[in-house]
C-alpha positions in Angstrom: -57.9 -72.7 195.8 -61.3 -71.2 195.4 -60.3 -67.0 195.1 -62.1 -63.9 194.8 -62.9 -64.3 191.1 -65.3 -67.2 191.6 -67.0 -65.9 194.9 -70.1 -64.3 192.6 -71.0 -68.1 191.9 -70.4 -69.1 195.5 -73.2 -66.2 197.4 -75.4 -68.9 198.5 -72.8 -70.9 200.2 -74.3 -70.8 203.6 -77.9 -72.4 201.7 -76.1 -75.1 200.2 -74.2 -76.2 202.9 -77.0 -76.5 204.5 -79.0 -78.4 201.9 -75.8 -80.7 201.4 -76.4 -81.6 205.2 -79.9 -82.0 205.3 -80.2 -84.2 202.5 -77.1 -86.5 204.0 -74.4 -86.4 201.9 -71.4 -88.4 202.4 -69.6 -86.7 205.3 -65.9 -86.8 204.0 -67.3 -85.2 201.5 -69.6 -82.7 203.1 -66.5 -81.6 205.4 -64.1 -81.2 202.5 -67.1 -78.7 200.9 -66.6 -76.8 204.0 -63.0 -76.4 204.1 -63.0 -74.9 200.5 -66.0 -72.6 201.0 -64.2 -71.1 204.3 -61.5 -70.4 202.1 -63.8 -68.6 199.7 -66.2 -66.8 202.0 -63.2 -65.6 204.5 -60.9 -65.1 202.0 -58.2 -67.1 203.4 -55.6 -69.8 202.0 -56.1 -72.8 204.0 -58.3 -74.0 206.1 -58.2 -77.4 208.5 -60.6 -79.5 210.3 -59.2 -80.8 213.8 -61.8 -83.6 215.8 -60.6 -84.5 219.1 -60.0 -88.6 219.3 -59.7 -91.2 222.0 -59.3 -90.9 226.0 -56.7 -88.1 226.2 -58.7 -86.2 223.3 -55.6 -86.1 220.8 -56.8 -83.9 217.7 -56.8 -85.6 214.4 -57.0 -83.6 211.1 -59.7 -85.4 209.3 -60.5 -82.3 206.6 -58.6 -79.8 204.6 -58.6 -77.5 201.8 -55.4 -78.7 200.3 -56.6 -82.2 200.8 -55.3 -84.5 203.5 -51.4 -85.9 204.2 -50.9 -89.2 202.6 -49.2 -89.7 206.6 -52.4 -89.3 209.2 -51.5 -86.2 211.4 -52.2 -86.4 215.1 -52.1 -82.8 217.5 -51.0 -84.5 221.0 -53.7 -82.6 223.4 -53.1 -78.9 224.6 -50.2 -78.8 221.7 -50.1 -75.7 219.5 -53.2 -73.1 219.1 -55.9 -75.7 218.3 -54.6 -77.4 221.3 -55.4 -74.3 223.1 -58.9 -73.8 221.8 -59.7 -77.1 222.6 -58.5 -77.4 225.8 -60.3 -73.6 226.7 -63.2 -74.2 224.8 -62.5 -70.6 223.4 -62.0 -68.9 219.9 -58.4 -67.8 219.3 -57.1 -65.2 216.3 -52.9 -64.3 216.3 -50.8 -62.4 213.7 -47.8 -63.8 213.7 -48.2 -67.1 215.0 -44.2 -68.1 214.9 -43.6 -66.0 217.2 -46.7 -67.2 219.6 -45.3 -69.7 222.0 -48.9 -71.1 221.9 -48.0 -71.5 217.7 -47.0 -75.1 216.7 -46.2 -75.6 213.1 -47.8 -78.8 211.3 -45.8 -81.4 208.7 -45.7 -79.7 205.3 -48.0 -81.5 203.0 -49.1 -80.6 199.2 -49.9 -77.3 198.9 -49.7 -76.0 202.5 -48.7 -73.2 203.7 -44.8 -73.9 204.7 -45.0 -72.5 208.5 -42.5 -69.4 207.7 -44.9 -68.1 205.0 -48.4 -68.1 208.0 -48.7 -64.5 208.9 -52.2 -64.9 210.6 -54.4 -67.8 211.9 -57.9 -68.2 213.5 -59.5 -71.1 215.1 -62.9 -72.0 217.2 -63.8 -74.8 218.8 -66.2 -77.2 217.2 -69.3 -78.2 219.3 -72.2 -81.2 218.1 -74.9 -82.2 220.6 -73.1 -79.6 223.2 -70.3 -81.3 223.4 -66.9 -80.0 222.2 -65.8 -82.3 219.5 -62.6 -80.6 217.9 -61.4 -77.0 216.0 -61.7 -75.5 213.1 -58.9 -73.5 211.6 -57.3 -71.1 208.9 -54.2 -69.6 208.4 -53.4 -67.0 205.9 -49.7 -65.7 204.8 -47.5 -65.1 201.6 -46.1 -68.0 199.3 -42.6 -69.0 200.3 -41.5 -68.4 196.9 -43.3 -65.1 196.3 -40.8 -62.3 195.7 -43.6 -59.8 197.1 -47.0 -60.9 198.6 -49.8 -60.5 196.3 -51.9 -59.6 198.6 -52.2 -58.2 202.5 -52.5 -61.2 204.7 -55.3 -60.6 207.4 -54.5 -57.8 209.8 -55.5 -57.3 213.7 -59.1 -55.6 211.8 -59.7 -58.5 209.5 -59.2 -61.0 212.2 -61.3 -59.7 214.6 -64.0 -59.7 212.4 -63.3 -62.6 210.9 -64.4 -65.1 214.3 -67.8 -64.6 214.1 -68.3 -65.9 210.9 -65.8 -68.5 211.4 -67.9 -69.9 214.6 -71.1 -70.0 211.9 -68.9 -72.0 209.7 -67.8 -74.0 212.9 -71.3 -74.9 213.7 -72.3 -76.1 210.4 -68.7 -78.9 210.8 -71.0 -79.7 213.9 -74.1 -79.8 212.1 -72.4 -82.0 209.4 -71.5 -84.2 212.6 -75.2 -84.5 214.2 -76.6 -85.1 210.8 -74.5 -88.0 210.1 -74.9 -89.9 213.7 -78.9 -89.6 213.2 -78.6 -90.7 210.0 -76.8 -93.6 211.3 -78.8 -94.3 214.1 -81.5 -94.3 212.1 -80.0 -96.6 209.8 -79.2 -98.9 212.7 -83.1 -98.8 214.1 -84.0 -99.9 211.0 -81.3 -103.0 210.9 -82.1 -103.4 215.0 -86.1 -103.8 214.1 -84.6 -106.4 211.0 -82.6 -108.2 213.6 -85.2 -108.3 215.7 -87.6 -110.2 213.3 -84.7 -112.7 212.6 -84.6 -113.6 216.1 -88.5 -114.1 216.5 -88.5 -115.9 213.1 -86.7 -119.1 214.9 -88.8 -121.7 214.4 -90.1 -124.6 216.7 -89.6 -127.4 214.7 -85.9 -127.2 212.8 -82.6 -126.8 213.5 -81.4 -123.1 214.7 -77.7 -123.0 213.7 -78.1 -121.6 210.1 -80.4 -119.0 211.5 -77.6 -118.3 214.2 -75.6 -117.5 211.2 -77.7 -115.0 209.8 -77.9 -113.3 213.0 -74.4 -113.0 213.7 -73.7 -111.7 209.9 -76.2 -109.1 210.8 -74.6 -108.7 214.2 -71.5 -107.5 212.2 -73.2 -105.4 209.8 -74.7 -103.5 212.5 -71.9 -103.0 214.6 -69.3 -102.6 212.1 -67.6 -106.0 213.3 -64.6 -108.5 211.6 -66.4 -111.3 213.7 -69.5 -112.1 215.5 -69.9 -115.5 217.6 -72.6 -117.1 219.6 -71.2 -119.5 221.9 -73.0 -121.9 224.1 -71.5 -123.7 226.8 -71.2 -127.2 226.8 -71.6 -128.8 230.4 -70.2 -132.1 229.0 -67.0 -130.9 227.8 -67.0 -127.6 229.7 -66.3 -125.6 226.4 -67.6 -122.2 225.0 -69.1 -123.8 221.7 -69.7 -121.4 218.5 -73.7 -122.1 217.8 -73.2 -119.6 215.2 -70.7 -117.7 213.4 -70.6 -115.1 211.0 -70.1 -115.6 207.3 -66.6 -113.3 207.6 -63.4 -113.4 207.1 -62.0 -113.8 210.6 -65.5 -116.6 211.2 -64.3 -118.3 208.5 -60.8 -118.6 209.9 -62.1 -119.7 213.2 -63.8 -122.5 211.9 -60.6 -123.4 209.6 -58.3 -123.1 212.3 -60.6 -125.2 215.1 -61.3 -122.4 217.3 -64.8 -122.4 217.6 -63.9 -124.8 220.7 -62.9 -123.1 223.6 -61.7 -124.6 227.2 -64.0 -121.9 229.5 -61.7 -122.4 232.3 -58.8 -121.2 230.0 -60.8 -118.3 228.3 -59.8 -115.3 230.3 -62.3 -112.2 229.6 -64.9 -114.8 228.8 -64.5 -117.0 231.9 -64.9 -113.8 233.3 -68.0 -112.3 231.9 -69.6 -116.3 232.2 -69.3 -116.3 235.6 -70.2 -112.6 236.9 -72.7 -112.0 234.1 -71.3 -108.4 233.3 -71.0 -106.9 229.9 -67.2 -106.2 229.1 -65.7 -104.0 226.5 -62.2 -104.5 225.8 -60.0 -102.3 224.1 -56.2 -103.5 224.1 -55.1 -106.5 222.5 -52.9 -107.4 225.8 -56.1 -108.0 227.7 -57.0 -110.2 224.9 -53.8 -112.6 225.0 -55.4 -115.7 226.7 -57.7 -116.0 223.5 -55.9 -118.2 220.9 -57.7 -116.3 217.7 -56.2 -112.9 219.3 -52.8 -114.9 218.9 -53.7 -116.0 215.3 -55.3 -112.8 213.7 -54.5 -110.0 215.8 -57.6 -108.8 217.5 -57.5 -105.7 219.2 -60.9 -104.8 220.0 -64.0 -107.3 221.8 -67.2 -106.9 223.6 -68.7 -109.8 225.1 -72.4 -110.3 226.7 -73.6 -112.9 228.6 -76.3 -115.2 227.1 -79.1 -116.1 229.4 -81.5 -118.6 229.0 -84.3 -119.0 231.9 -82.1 -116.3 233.6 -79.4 -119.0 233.5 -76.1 -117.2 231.8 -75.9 -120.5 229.4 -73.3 -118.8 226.8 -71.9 -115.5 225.1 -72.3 -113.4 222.1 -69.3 -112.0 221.2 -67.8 -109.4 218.7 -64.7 -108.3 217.8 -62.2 -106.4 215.5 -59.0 -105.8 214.7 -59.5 -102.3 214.8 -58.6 -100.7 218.6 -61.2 -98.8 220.0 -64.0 -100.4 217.8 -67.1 -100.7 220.0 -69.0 -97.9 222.3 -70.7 -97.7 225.6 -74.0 -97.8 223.2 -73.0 -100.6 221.4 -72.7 -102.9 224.6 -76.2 -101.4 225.4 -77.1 -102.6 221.4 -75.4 -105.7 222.2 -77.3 -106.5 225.6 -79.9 -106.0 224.3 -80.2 -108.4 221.2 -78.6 -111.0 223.2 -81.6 -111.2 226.1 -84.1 -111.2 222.6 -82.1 -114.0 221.9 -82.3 -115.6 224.8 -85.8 -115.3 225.3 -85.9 -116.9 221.3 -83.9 -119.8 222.2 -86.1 -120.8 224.5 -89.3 -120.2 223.9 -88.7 -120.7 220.0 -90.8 -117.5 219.2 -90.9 -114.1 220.8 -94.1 -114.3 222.4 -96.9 -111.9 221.8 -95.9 -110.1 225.0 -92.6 -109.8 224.2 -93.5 -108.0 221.1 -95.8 -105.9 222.7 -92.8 -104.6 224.7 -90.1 -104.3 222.3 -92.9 -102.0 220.5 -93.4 -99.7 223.3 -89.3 -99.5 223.8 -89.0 -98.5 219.5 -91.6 -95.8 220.4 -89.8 -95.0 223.2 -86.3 -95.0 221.5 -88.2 -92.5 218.5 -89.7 -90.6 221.3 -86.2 -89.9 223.3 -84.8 -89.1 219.3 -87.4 -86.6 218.6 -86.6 -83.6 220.4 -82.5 -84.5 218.9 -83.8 -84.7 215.1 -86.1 -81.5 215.2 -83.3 -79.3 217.0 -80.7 -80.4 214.4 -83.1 -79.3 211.6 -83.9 -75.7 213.1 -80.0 -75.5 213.7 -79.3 -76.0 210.3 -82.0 -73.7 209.0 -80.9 -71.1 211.6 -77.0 -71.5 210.9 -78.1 -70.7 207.4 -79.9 -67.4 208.7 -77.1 -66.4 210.6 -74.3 -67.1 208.5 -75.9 -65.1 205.3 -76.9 -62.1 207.4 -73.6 -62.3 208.7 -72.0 -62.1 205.0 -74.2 -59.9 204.0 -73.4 -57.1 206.9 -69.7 -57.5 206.7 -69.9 -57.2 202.9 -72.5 -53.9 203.0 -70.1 -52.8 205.6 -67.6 -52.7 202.8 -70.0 -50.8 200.7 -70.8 -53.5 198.7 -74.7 -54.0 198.9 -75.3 -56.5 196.3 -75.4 -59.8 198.4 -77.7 -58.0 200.4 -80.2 -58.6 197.7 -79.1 -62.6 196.8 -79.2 -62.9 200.3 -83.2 -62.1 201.6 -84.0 -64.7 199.4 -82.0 -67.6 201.3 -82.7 -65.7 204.9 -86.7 -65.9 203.7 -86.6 -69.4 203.1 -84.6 -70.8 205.6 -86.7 -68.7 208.1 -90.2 -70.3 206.4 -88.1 -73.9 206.7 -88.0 -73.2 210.3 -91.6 -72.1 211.0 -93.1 -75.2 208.9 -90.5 -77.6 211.1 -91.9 -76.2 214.3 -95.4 -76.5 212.8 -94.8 -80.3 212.0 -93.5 -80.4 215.7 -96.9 -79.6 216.7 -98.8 -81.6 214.5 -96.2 -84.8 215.3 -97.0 -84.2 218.8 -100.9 -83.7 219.2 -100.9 -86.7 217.1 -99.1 -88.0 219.3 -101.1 -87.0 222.2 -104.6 -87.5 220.4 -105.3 -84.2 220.2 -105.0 -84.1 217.2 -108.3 -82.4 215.6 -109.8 -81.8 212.1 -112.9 -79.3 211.5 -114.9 -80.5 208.6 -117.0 -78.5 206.5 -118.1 -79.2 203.1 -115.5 -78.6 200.4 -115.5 -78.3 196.5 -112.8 -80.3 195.9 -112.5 -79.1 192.0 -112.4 -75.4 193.5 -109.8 -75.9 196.2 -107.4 -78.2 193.7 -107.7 -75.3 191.0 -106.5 -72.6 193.8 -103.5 -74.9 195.1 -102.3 -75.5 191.4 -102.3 -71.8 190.9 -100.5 -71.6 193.9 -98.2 -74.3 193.0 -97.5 -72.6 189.4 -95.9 -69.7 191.5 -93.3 -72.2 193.0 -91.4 -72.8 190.1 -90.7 -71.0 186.6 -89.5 -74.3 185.5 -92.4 -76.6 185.7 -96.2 -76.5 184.5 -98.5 -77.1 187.1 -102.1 -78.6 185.3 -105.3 -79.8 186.9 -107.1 -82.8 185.0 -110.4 -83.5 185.9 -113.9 -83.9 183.9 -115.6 -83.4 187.0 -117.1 -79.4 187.8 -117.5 -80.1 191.4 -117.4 -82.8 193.8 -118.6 -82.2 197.3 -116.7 -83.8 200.2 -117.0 -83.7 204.2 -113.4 -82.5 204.9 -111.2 -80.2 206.5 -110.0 -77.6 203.9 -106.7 -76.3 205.6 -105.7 -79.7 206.8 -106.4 -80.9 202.8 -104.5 -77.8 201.8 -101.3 -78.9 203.9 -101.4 -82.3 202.5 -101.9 -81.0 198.7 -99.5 -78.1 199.2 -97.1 -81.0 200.5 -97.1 -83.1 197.6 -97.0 -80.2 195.2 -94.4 -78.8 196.9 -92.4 -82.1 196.8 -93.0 -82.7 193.1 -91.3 -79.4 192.5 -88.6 -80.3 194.7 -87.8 -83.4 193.0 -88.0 -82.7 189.3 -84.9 -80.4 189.4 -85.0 -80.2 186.0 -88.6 -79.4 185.4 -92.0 -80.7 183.2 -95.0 -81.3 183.9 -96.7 -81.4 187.4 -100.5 -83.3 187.2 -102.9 -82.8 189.4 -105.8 -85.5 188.6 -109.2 -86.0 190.1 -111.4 -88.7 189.6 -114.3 -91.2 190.6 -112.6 -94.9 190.1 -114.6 -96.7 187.6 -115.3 -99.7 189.9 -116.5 -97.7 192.1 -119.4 -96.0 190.0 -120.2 -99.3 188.8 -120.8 -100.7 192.3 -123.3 -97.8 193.0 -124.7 -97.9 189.8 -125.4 -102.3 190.3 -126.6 -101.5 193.7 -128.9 -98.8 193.2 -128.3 -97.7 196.8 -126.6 -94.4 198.4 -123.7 -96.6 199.1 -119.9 -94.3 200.3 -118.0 -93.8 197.2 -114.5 -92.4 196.8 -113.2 -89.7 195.1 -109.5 -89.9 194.0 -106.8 -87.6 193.7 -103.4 -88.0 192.0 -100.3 -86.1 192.1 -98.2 -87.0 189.3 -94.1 -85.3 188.2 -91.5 -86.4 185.7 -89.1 -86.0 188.5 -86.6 -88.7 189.5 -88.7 -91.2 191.0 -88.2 -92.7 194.1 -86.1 -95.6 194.8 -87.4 -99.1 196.0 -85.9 -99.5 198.6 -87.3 -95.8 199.6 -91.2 -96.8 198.6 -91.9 -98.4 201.8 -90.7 -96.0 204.0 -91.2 -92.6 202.8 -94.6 -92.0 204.8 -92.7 -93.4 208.5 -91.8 -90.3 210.5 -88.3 -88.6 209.9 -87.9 -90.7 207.3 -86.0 -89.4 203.9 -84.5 -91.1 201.3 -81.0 -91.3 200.7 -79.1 -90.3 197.1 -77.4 -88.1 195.2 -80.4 -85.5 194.1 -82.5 -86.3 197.2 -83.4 -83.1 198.3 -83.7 -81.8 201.9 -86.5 -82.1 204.6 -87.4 -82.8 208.2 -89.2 -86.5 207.0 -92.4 -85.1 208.5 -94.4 -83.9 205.7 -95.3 -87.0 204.4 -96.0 -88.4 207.7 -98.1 -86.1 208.6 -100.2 -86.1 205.4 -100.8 -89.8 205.6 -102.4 -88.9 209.4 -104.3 -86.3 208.4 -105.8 -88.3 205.1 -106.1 -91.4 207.5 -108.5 -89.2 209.8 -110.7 -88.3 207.2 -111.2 -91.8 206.6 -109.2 -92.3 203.3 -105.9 -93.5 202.0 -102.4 -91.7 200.9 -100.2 -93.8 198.9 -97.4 -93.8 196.4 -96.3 -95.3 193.1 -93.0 -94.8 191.4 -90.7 -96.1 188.6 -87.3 -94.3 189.8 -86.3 -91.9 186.4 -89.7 -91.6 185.6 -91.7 -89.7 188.3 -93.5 -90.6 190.8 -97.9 -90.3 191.7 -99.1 -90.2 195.4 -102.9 -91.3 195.8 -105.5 -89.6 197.9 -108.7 -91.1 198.6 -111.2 -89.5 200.5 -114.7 -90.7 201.0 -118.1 -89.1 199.7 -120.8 -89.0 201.9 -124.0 -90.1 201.3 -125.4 -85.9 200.4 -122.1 -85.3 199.0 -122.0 -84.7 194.6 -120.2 -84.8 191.9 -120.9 -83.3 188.4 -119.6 -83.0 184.8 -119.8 -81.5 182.2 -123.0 -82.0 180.1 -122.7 -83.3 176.6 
C-alpha cells in the first residue's frame, strides 16, 4: 500500500495518469495505476474497480489495489452499495457500512479489508462516452488484528469531501476506457483498409481458395474469432461448402473432422440466414445445437452473414467462438460489410475503380464521424488533469499546507496549453478540411527565423542542447512565417519529447548538392530547394510507426511513446505541402530520428555564405 510517506514523489499523479492514457498504455495496467494512486491521493486502504457486464448489467471487479481474486467476483445488479450507485447513477459515501442495509460485504481475498474491519466507504459511478459503464470504490477501516487503529478511518468531514475528487478519479477509469476503444478502433480501420486490399487483390486468372484463406485468418484477427468460414453453396449437392477457412485451431479441426460439408437443409441458424438474407448474432450454445462442430468443440458464440453474389445470397461468412457473448452489434455491421466487398470481388474478380472510389468516401466518412469522439477524449483528459490537481491542491491549502500549490501550476499550465493547441489543431484539421485553409506569404529569412525557434527551443528543456548548423547567412524564401513556425516548433518540440534522456537537438539548413549543380549546368534561374533537417538522439521511431506517423490521429504505440492528439504531424505535412515542398522522416529506432523540410526558392529569392 502506497501511504503518506511516499505521497511527496506521487504530487503529479493527476499529470501522469493522464500521460499514461494518452500515450495508450496497456489498460489492465493503466487501471491497476489508478487503483493504487486513489489509495495515495485519498488516503484510503483499498480501492476497487466495478464495470457493469452483459444484459442484466452484473458488475464485475476487473481492478484493485490489493490485486485481483484468483476466483472472478461478480456483484449481481442492484446488490450492495455499488449496486446502488449503479443502478441510481448517483455518488454514495456511508460510515459504517455493516450496519447499511444497502452494505454487501465482498469474498475476502489477499490483503483486503475483512468486512468487520470497513468503517467507511465511497463510491461513484463510472461514465465513458456518456454512458454509465460501472463504479468506482474505496473503503477505509482498522486492521482486524490491530489492537488499536493506527489511524482515524474517514469521518462524516473526510467523506464528504472526499467525492469530489473521487468522481475526477472516476472519470479518468472512463477516460482510460475511451482511450482504449479508439485505440482499438483505430487499430481495426487500419486491419479493415488491409482486408479490404486482400479482397480487391483477387486475381482474374488463378484459383481464389488460398486467398479465401488469408481473408478468413484476417477475418479472425480482426474480430477476435476461434474460426472464420466462407461457405458457398453447392446447388449440386445442396451443401454449405467451406471456400475458405482460417488457418486456426478450431479451422483446422473442421477440416480434420469433415465438417467443412454441411447439409443446408439440416443447418439450422444458417438455413435460416440463407434463406431470409438477415445477419444473425447468436449468443447461447443451445441455439447452436443443430451445427455438428458446436457438438464437437463447444461453440458458444456465432455471427453469420449472407454472401451475395449478383444480389443472389450464394453462401455465408461465418465466425465463431467458444467464448459466449463474443461478437457486437458493430461487429455484424464489420461483418456485413466485408462480406458484400467480397461479394462484389468474387465476381467481378477486382473491385472496380468505382467501388474504390466509394469505399474511400465511406473511410473518410468513418474518420469524419470519429473526429469530434478523438478530440473530446483528448480535451477530457487534459481537463481531468486541470480539475483533479486544482482539486488536490485546494483541499491540501485548505489544510494549511501550500506546497502542492506551487508543484501544481506547473501541471494546471500545461495541461491548460495542451488543450488550447488541441482546439487549435481542431481548427486547422477542419479548414483543411473545408479548403479554407489559408497561408499569407511574405518573404522570410530562413537563417533568422531557425536561429529564433532554436533559442526558443533551448528554453524547453534543461536537458538537451538545441544547435543550428548552417554555412548559409541568409536564404530568402516565399513563405508563411507563423505557419513555418508551427511546423518547426512542432518538430522541435517533438524531438524534446522523445529524447527523455537528453543530447543533442540539430537544426540543419542547407542547399542539396544536386541541386546547385543542376543550376549551375543549366545556367538558368531554374526553382531550387532549400532543405531543412531536424535531427535528436532520442529513441527513434519504430518501422512499423514510419509510415504512418504523418496520417491524422495517428501515434505510435510503445513503452516511452509519449502523449499527443496525432495532429501535429499531420498538420505540418499540410502546411509544408501548401507551400509547395515536402516533410518527411528518417529513423533508425535507438538512434534518433531527422524529419526533412523542403521548401522551394523562387526565382528572386537568395542565399548567401560566408565569404572566404
Amino acid at each position: 500500500m502506497i501511504r503518506s510517506a511516499e505521497r511527496a514523489s506521487h504530487d503529479d499523479a493527476f499529470a501522469h495518469i493522464s500521460a499514461v492514457i494518452a500515450r495508450g498504455e496497456p489498460l489492465a495496467a493503466t487501471l491497476d495505476l489508478i487503483m493504487h494512486r486513489t489509495c495515495d491521493l485519498l488516503e484510503v486502504q483499498e480501492a476497487a474497480l466495478f464495470l457493469a457486464e452483459g444484459p442484466q448489467l452484473d458488475l464485475r471487479l476487473i481492478a484493485a489495489s490489493g490485486g485481483l481474486p484468483e476466483t472472478p467476483v461478480l456483484r449481481a445488479p442492484g446488490v450492495g452499495v455499488e449496486g446502488w450507485v449503479m443502478r441510481r447513477a448517483r455518488p454514495i459515501a456511508v460510515v459504517n457500512p455493516a450496519a447499511d442495509p444497502r452494505f454487501a460485504p465482498l469474498p475476502p481475498w489477499g490483503d483486503t479489508l475483512p468486512p468487520e474491519a470497513i468503517q467507511a466507504l465511497a463510491a461513484v459511478p463510472i461514465r465513458s462516452r456518456a454512458q454509465l459503464v460501472g463504479v468506482l470504490a474505496v473503503v477505509d477501516g482498522v486492521e482486524a488484528s490491530a489492537d488499536t487503529p493506527s489511524r482515524h478511518p474517514l469521518g462524516n468531514a473526510s467523506l464528504a469531501e472526499l467525492l469530489p475528487f473521487l468522481a475526477v478519479l472516476a472519470d479518468l477509469v472512463g477516460l482510460a476506457l475511451e482511450n482504449s476503444d479508439i485505440l482499438y478502433r483505430q487499430e481495426r480501420r487500419t486491419q479493415l483498409i488491409r482486408l479490404l486490399h486482400t479482397i480487391a487483390s483477387i486475381p482474374v486468372s488463378e484459383a481464389t481458395e488460398t486467398l479465401a484463406d488469408t481473408i478468413t485468418d484476417q477475418l479472425c484477427t480482426i474480430m477476435q474469432a476461434e474460426i472464420a468460414s466462407i461457405l458457398l453453396h453447392s446447388s449440386a449437392t445442396d451443401e454449405l461448402i467451406a471456400f475458405g477457412s482460417s488457418d486456426t485451431l478450431l479451422g483446422r479441426l473442421q477440416r480434420e473432422r469433415g465438417l467443412d460439408h454441411i447439409p443446408l437443409a439440416t443447418s439450422g441458424p444458417l438455413l435460416q440466414v440463407f434463406q431470409h438474407g438477415d445477419p444473425l448474432r447468436i449468443e447461447r450454445a443451445d441455439d447452436l445445437a443443430a451445427l455438428p462442430l458446436v457438438q464437437a468443440v463447444g461453440i458458444q458464440s456465432m455471427l453469420i452473414v449472407p454472401l451475395r453474389i449478383e444480389q443472389t445470397c450464394q453462401g455465408l461468412v461465418v465466425l465463431a467462438a467458444t467464448r459466449p457473448g463474443t461478437f457486437s452489434d458493430d461487429d455484424v455491421s464489420f461483418l456485413t460489410f466485408i462480406s458484400v466487398r467480397l461479394g462484389y470481388a468474387l465476381h467481378h474478380d477486382t473491385l472496380t475503380d468505382e467501388l474504390a472510389a466509394a469505399e474511400q468516401a465511406r473511410i473518410r466518412q468513418d474518420e469524419r464521424e470519429s473526429f469530434i469522439s478523438v478530440v473530446a477524449h483528448d480535451l477530457k483528459n487534459a481537463l481531468t488533469a486541470i480539475a483533479g490537481s486544482s482539486h488536490l491542491a485546494l483541499r491540501r491549502a485548505a489544510r494549511g499546507d501550500d506546497s502542492y500549490s506551487q508543484k501544481a501550476l506547473p501541471v494546471v499550465v500545461a495541461k491548460a496549453a495542451q488543450a488550447l493547441q488541441l482546439v487549435n489543431d481542431m481548427v486547422d484539421v477542419n479548414n483543411v478540411d473545408a479548403g479554407r485553409f489559408r497561408l499569407f506569404m511574405a518573404p522570410v529569412d530562413l537563417v533568422t527565423l531557425l536561429r529564433e525557434e532554436v533559442e526558443g527551443a533551448q528554453g524547453l528543456s534543461a536537458r538537451h542542447t538545441v544547435v543550428l548548423a548552417t554555412t548559409l547567412e541568409a536564404v530568402e524564401v516565399a513563405a508563411d512565417p507563423q505557419r513555418l513556425r508551427q511546423v518547426l516548433a512542432n518538430l522541435l518540440a517533438n524531438a524534446v519529447r522523445y529524447a527523455p534522456d537528453g543530447g543533442s537537438i540539430t537544426v540543419g539548413l542547407s542547399i542539396p548538392t544536386a541541386q546547385e549543380m543542376v543550376v549551375a549546368e543549366a545556367k538558368a534561374a531554374l526553382s531550387q530547394e532549400v532543405q531543412i533537417t531536424v535531427a535528436d538522439q532520442g529513441m527513434g521511431i519504430a518501422s512499423e510507426d514510419l509510415p504512418h506517423i504523418f496520417e491524422r490521429f495517428y501515434r505510435g504505440r510503445g513503452e516511452y511513446v509519449a502523449s499527443g492528439s496525432g495532429l501535429g504531424l499531420y498538420i505540418a505535412a499540410e502546411i509544408i505541402a501548401q507551400h509547395g515542398g515536402r516533410l518527411w522522416a528518417e529513423s533508425t529506432p535507438g538512434a534518433g530520428a531527422r524529419f526533412h523540410i523542403t521548401l522551394p526558392m523562387s526565382r528572386h529569392s537568395a542565399a548567401h555564405t560566408p565569404s572566404a
